[in-house]
C-alpha positions in Angstrom: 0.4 -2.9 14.2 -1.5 -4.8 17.2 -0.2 -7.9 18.3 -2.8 -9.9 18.8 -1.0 -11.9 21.9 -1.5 -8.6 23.7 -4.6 -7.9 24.3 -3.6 -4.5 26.0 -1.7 -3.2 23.3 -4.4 -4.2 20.8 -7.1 -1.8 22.2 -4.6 1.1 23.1 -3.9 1.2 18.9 -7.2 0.3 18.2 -8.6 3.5 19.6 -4.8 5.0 17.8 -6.6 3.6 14.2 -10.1 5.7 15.2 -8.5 8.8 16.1 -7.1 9.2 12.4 -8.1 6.7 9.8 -10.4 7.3 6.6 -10.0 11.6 7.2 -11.3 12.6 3.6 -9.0 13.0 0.4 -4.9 13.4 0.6 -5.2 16.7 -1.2 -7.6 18.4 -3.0 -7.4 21.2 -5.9 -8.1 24.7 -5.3 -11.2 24.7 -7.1 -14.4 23.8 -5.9 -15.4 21.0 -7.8 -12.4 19.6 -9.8 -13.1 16.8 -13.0 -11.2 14.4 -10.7 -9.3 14.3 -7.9 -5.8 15.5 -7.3 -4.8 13.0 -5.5 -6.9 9.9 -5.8 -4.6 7.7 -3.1 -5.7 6.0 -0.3 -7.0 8.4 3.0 -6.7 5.2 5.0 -3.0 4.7 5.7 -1.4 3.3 8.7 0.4 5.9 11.1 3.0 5.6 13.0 1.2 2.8 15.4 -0.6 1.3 12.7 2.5 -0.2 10.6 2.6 -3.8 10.7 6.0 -5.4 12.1 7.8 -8.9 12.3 5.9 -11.3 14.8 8.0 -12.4 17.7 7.3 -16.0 16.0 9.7 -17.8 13.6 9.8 -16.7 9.9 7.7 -19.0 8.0 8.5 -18.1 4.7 11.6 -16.3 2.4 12.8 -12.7 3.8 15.4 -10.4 2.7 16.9 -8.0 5.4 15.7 -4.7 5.5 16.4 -2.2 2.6 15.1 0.7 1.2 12.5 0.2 -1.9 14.0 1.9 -4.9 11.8 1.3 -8.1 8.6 -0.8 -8.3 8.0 -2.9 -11.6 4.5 -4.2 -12.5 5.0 -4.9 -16.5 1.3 -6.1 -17.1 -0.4 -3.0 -16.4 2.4 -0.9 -17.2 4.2 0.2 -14.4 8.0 1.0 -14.0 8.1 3.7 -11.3 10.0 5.3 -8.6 9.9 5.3 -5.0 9.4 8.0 -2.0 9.6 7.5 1.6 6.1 8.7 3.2 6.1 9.9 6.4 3.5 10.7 9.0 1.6 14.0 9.3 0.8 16.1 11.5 -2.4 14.7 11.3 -1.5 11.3 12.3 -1.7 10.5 9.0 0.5 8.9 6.5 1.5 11.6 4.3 0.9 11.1 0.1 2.6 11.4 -2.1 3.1 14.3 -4.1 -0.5 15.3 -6.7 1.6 16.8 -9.2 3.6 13.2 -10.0 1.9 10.6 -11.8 4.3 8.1 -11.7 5.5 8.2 -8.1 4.5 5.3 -5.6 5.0 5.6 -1.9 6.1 3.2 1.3 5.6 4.3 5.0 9.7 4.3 5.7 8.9 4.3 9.5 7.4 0.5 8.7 8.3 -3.0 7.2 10.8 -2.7 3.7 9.5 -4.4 0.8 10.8 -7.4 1.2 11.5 -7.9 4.7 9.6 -9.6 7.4 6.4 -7.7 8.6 4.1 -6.0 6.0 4.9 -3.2 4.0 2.8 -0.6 2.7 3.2 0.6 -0.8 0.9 3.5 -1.6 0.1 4.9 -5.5 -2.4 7.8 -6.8 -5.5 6.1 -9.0 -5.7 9.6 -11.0 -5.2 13.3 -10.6 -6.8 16.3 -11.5 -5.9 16.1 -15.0 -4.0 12.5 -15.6 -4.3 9.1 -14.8 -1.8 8.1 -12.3 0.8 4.8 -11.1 -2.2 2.7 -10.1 -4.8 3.6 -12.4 -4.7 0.0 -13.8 -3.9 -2.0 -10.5 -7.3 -3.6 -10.5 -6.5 -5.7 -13.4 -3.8 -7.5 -11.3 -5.0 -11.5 -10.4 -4.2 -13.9 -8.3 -0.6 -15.5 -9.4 0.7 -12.3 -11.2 4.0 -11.4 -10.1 5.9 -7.8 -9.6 9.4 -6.7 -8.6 10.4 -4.3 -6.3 14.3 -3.2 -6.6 16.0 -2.2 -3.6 19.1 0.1 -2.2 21.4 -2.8 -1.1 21.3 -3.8 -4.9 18.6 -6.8 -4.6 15.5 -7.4 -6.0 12.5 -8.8 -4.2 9.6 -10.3 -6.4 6.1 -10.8 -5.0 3.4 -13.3 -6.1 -0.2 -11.7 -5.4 -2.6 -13.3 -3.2 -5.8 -11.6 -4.1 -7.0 -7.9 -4.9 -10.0 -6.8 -3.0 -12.3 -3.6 -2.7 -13.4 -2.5 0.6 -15.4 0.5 1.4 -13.6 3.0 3.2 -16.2 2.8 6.0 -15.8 -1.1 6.7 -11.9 -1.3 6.1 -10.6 -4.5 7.1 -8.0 -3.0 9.4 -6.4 -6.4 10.9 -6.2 -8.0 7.6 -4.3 -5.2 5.4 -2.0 -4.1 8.4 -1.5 -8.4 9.9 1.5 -8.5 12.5 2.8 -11.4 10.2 6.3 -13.6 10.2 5.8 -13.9 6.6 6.9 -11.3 4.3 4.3 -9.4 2.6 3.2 -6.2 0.9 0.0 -4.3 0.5 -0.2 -2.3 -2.6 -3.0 0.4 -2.1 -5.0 3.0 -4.0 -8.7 4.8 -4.0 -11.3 2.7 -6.0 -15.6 3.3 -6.4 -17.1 6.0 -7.0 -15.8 9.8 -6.7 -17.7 11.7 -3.6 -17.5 15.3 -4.7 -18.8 16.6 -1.2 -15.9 14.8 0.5 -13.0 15.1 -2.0 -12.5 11.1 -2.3 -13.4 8.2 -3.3 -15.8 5.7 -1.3 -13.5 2.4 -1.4 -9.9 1.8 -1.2 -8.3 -1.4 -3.7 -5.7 -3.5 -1.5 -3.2 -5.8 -3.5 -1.9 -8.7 -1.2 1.1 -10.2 -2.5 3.7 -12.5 -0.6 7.4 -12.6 -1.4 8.3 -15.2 -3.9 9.5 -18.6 -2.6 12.7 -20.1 -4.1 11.4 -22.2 -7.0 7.4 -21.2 -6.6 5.3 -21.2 -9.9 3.4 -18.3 -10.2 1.8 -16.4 -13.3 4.8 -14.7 -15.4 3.6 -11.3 -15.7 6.4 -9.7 -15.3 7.0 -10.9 -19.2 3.7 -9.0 -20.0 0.9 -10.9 -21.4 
């Protein structure tokens, strides 16, 4: 992730982000032209240089130490699922997660832990070939709603979301979704638009920004359903 205090650094990942971002689908079914994708996650995923870490400033917000995301809860649009570490590819990359699991969500486990300072990236399938999949509904998410993320050390961190925002995969606000923050935050992510055949994925990614909860902050109780 660049920090924007170094100006040198900013460019030398900014031509890192060019060299691999929005490579067409995560992986795509044998056949030639499947219903819907198999794996209808997001082709835009930081690498290794591209995950966002703690600023050198003071924290100004809540932040848990780092620990390893074990379960992500989203009652309102029905999600109770597991998590898997995603690395990076050979490609430069971050790998998906696996096609054949529909309720599977992802975080890059070389980056920021859900719930500590930096931003992390969580990652879901919108569908598969033959399913919908973890984040089929995340667009229905508003501003105020609130999730959970359980972690190893036994904790739970709960988010409040900012805003969820389309952006086409050919103007994706790079800086934004991947800040150098002191503030801890996560991006959920997933494919949204329409379904390009030729290139195996869709046309626009959906970004969830959430913050973690402040002690005593009002937010929407979603996590109680609705």
């Amino acid at each position: 992730m660049p920090r924007w205090v170094v100006p040198a650094v900013f460019w030398t990942l900014v031509l890192a982000v060019l060299l691999f971002v929005f490579r067409p689908g995560w992986a795509d079914q044998d056949t030639e032209t499947p219903a819907r994708p198999a794996a209808a996650a997001p082709s835009s995923l930081p690498g290794a240089s591209r995950h966002a870490s703690p600023s050198a400033g003071p924290a100004a917000g809540p932040s848990m130490p780092r620990s390893a995301p074990t379960r992500l809860r989203i009652p309102r649009i029905g999600v109770d699922a597991p998590f898997i570490g995603l690395r990076i590819g050979p490609s430069g990359a971050l790998d998906p997660p696996p096609a054949d699991d529909t309720n599977l969500v992802g975080w890059q486990e070389s980056g920021v832990s859900p719930g500590e300072l930096g931003t992390a990236i969580v990652a879901g399938h919108l569908d598969t070939a033959t399913a919908p999949a973890v984040f089929a509904r995340l667009g229905e998410l508003e501003a105020g709603d609130t999730f959970e993320v359980s972690r190893a050390d036994g904790t739970t961190a709960a988010f409040v979301v900012d805003s969820v925002e389309e952006f086409d995969k050919d103007d994706f606000p790079d800086r934004r979704v991947y800040e150098d923050t002191p503030n801890a935050l996560v991006r959920l992510i997933t494919c949204a638009g329409a379904y390009d055949r030729k290139a195996k994925d869709y046309t626009e990614n959906l970004v969830v920004f959430a913050h973690l909860k402040e002690p005593g902050e009002r937010a929407t109780p979603a996590l109680e359903g609705r």
